[in-house]
N, C-alpha and C positions, 0 to 999 in steps of 0.2 A: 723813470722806472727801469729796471735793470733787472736781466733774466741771466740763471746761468745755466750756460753751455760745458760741452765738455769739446777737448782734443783729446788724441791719444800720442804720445809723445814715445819712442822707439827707440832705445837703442840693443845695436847688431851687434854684441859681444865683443871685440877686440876694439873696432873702432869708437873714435874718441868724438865723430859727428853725430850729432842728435838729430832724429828725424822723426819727423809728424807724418800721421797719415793723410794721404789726401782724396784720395776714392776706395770706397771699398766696395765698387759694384762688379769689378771684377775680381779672377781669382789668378794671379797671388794680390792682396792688396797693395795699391799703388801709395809708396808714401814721398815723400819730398823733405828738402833739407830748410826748406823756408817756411815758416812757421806764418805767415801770412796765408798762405796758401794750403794751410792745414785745413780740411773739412772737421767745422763747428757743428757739433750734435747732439741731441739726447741723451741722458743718462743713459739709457737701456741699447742704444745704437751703440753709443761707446763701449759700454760693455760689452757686448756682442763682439765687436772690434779686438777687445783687447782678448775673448777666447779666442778666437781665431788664431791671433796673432801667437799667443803662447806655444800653440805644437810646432813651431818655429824655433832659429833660433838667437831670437832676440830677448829683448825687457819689455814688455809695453807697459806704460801706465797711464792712468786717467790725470789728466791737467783740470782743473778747472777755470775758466776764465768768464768776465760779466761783460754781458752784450747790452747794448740800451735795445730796449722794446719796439 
């Protein structure tokens, strides 16, 4: 069985690297360039995520990806 998750996938305006967030318990959220190391979460966490992330100024959007249970 297979649940889905979400990342939130970043990118910073000019740059051409894509980054995932990876904690968002601190403030500015930490994100990273390795998507392994993305923090997998809830709909409703990701989206929280991705407000945040807009008054920034980057792109954020929701990925989704299937975790086994």
């Amino acid at each position: 069985m297979k649940n889905t998750k979400f990342i939130v996938k970043v990118n910073r305006g000019g740059t051409h690297v894509l980054q995932y967030v990876r904690r968002i318990d601190r403030t500015p959220i930490q994100t990273t360039i390795n998507r392994k190391l993305a923090l997998v979460m809830g709909r409703f966490t990701a989206e929280d995520a991705v407000k945040s992330l807009q008054n920034s100024r980057c792109s954020p959007e929701l990925v989704s990806v299937q975790v086994r249970a």
